[in-house]
Structure formats: C-alpha cells, structure tokens
N, CA, C and O of each residue as an XYZ file, in Angstrom:
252
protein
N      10.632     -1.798     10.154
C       9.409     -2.553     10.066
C       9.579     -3.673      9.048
O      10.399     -3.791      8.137
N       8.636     -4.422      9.426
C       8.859     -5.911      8.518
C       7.651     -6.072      7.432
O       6.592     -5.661      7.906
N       7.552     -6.492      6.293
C       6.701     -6.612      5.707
C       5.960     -7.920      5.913
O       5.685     -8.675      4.981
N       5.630     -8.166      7.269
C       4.646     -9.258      7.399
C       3.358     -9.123      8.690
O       3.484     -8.258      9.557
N       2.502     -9.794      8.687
C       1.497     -9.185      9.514
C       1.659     -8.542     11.183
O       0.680     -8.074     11.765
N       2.886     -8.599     11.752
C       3.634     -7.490     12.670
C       4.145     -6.431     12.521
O       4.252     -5.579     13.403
N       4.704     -6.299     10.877
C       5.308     -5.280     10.755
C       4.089     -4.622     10.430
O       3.968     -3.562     11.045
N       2.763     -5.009      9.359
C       1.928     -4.465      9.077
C       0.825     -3.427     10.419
O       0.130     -2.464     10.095
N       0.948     -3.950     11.809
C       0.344     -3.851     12.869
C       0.976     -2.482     13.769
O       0.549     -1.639     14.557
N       2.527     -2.928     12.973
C       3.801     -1.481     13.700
C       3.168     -0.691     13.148
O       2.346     -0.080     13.832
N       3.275     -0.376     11.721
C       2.913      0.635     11.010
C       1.421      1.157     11.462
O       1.325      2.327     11.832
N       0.439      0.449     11.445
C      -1.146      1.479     12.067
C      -0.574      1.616     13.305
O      -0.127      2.725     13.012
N      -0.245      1.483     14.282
C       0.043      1.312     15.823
C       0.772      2.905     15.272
O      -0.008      3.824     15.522
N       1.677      3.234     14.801
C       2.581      4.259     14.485
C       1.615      5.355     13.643
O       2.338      6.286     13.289
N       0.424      5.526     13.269
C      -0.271      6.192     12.332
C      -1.751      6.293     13.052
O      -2.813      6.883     12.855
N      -1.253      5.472     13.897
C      -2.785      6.178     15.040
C      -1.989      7.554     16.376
O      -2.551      8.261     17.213
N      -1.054      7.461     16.134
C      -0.463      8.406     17.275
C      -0.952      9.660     16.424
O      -0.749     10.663     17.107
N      -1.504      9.984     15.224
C      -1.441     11.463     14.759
C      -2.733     11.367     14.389
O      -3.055     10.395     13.705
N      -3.806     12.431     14.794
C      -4.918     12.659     14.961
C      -5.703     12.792     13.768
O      -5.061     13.199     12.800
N      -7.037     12.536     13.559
C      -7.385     12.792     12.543
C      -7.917     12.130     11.513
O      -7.712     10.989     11.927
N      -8.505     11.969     10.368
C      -8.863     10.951      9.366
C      -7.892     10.512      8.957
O      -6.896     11.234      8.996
N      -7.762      8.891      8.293
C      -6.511      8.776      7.941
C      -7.040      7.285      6.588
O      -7.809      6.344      6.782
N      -6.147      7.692      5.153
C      -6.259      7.144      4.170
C      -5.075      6.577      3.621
O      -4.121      7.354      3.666
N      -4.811      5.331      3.055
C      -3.611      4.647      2.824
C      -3.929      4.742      1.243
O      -4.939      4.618      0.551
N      -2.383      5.062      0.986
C      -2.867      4.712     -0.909
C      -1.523      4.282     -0.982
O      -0.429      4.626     -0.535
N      -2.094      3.238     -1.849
C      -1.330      2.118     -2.338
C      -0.954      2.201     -3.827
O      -1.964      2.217     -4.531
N       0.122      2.255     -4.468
C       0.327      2.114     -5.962
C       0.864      0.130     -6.390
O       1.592     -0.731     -5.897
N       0.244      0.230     -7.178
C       0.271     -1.714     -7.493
C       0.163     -2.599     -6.363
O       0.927     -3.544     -6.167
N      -1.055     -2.188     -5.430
C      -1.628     -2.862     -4.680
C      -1.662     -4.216     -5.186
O      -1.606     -4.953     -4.201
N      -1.727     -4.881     -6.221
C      -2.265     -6.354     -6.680
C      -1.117     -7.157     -6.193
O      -1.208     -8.264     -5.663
N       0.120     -6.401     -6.457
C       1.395     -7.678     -5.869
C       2.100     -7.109     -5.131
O       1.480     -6.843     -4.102
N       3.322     -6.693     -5.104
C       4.074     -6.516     -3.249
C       3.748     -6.321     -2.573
O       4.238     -6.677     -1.501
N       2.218     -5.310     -2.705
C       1.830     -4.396     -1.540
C       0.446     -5.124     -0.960
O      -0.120     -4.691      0.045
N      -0.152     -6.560     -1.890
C      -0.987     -7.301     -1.401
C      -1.343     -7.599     -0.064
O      -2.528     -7.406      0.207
N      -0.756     -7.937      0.657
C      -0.473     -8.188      2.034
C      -1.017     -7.390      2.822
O      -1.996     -7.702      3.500
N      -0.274     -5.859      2.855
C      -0.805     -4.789      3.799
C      -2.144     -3.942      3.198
O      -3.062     -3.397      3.811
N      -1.844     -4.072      1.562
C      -3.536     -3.679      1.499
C      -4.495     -4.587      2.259
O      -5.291     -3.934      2.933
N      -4.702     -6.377      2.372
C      -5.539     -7.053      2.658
C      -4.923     -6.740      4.002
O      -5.727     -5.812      4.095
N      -4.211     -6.653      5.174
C      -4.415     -6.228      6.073
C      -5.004     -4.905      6.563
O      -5.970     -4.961      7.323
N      -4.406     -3.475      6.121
C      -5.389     -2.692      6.350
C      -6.808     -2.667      6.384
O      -7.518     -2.198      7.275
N      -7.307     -3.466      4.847
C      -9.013     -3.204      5.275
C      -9.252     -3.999      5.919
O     -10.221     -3.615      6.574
N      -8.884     -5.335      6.314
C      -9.579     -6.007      7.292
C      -9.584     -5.420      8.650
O     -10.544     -5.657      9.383
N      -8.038     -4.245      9.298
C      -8.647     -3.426     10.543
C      -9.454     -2.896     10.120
O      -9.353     -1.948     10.898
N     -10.384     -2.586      9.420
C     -10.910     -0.971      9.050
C     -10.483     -0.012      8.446
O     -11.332      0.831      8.158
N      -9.449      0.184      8.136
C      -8.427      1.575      7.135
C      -9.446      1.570      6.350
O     -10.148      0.590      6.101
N      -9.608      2.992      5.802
C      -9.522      3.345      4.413
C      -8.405      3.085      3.487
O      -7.372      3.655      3.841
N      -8.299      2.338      2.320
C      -7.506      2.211      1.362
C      -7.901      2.412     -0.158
O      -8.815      1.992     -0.868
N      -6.988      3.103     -0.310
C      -7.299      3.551     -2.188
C      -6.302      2.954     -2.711
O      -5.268      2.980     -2.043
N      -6.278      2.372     -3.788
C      -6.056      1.874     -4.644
C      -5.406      2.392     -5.821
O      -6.332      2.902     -6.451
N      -4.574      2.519     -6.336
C      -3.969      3.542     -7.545
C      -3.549      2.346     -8.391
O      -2.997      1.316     -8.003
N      -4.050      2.805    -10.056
C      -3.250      2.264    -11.190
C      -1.998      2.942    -11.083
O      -1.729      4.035    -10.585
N      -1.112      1.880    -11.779
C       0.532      2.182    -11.992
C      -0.010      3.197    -12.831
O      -1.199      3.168    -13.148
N       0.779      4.109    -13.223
C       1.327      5.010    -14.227
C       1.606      4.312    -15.732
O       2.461      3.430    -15.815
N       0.850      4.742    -16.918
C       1.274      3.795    -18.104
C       2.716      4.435    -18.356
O       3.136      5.591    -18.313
N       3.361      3.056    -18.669
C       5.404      4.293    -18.824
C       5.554      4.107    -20.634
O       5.030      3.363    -21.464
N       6.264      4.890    -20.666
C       6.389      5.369    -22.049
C       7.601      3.898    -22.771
O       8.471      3.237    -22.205
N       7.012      3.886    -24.419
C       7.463      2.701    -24.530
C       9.118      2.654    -24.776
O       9.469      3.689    -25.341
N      10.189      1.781    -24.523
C      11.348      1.938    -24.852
C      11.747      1.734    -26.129
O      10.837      1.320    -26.848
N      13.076      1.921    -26.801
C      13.420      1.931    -27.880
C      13.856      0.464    -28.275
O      14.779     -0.116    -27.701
N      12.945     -0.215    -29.540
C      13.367     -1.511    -30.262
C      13.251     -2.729    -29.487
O      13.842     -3.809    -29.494
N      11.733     -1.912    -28.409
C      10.778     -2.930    -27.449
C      11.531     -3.941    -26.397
O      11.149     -5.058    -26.047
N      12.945     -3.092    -25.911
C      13.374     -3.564    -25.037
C      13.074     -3.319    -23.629
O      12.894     -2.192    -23.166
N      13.023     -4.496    -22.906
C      12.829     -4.274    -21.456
C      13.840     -3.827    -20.671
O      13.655     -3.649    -19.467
C-alpha cells in the first residue's frame, strides 16, 4: 500500500472485509500520519488520536 489517497482507500476497502465496529488509532497523528487521519474521518471512520509517549531524557541532552 501507498501512503497517498489510493493507498489510503486500499487500506478501508481491506478493513471493511471483517465485520463489525471498527476504530483507527493513530500515534502522532499531527505529522506522517496526517494524511490518512484527514482521510479516514472524512469517509466516516472513527479515529482516535494518541499523544506520543513522553521518552525519558538522554544523557548530557543529547539527541
């Protein structure tokens, strides 16, 4: 699958074959995953939203 609004269309097309309620959760929805979050809700999906995880700080504030 492609990360652009076809590949986004494969993926529900592939997640409607299995029955049932169905919820997308997204971790750092705001940037890579922008795209298919704003595509999902515009079909209709349910989408949740998750904060990153705060990560523990490194040693002598290196990245």
């Amino acid at each position: 699958m492609t990360t652009d609004p076809d590949g986004y269309a494969e993926l529900v097309a592939l997640a409607e074959q299995h029955s049932g309620m169905r919820a997308w959760t997204l971790e750092g929805s705001g940037g890579y995953w922008a795209g298919l979050a704003r595509h999902l809700a515009e079909a209709g999906e349910l989408v949740v939203e998750l904060d990153r995880p705060l990560r523990p700080a490194r040693r002598s504030g290196a990245k």
